[in-house]
C-alpha angles and dihedrals in degrees: 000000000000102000096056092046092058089050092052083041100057101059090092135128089288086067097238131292102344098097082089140069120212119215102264114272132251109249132185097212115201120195085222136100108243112252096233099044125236109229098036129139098278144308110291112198131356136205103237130095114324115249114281090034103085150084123299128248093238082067087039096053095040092054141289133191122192129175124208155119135284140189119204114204107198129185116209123221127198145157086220087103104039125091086190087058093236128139100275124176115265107171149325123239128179120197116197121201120193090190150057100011104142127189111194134173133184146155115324100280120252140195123213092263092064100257113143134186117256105223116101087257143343121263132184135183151163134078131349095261108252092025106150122252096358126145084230109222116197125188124164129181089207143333148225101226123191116192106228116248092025129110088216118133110246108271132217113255115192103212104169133025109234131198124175123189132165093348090315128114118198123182154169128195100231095168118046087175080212087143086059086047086239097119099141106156102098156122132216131239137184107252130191109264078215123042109250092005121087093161092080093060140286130246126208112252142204116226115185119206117253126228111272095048108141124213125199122193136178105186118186147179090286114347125053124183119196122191109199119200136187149070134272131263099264091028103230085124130055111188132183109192117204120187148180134188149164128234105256 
């Protein structure tokens, strides 16, 4: 399983797959507020298997690959606008990628001490890392993290809460790991190189998702949907992930 083993790979002392930049992404950038808005609560329904119709926890756990696409809706936040100098809306933007998206679960994950994650299994999902032009979505269940310099052996690190019942996976990140500097799950947006100027160019930027974001799966025989909420840390990006993809 190549794609969850670069994933596991990746939580490193480099901290995962920000050591690169990716070229900056096409958008089709739309001067409207989505209609289901990124940031929310939390997703609400999915278009997967319904519950009671999916795999069981016992495939899940002994590893699954799927291969799919994914769109991501962001809404942009800014002070450019605001003569208070407070967050306002600027815009809303949705990528869409029809490649390279890649959903993988696995065993709980487990460090050499013993500690093991405490979701039903672990799960990863997102971009190959270094795939060029991608937005580069990164999600990870949980990680193994090595602090650079040390001699420390890598260490589990729990970042979402996962439940699975009945084919269907609902979960919270509750740990962002951002104060270790291991805050890998993750997506990437075009950003002014100037602040309130994108006419002098834009750079390509990573956003880290903040604590709170909500995740919603159906995952069935051969098809599995995931819906992905929240915003990011410093909360100039408000996303909303949908995805679809088909058992390898």
């Amino acid at each position: 399983m190549a794609i969850l083993l670069a994933a596991v790979g990746a939580l490193s002392a480099c901290g995962g797959y920000g050591s690169t930049n990716p070229t900056s992404p096409t958008s089709s950038a739309s001067p409207t507020t989505p209609t289901s808005a990124a940031g929310s609560t939390g997703p609400t329904s999915s278009t997967g298997a319904p519950p009671g119709a999916g795999v069981t926890v016992d495939e899940l756990r002994a590893g699954t690959e799927w291969q799919g696409t994914f769109s991501i809706t962001l809404e942009v936040w800014d002070y450019c606008a605001s003569p208070e100098g407070s967050l306002e809306l600027s815009h809303a933007e949705t990528y869409t990628r029809t490649e390279s998206f890649s959903f993988a679960t696995a065993g709980p994950l487990e460090d050499e001490d013993g500690l093991q994650e405490t979701n039903p299994f672990y799960l990863s999902a997102g971009t190959q890392p270094n795939d060029p032009g991608t937005v580069q979505l990164t999600i990870f269940s949980a990680g193994l993290l090595a602090v650079e310099g040390s001699n420390q052996q890598p260490f589990l690190h729990q970042y979402w809460e996962l439940r699975y019942t009945g084919g269907r996976i609902n979960g919270e990140l509750v740990d962002d790991a951002r104060p270790f500097g291991f805050d890998n799950n993750r997506f990437y947006d075009a950003s002014p190189n100037t602040p309130c100027q994108p006419e002098l160019g834009m750079l390509p930027t990573l956003y880290p998702m903040q604590e709170g974001a909500t995740m919603l799966a159906d995952i069935g025989e051969r098809e599995m949907t995931m819906v992905v909420e929240g915003r990011s840390h410093d909360d100039a990006r408000r996303f909303r992930i949908e995805a679809s993809a088909t058992r390898s």
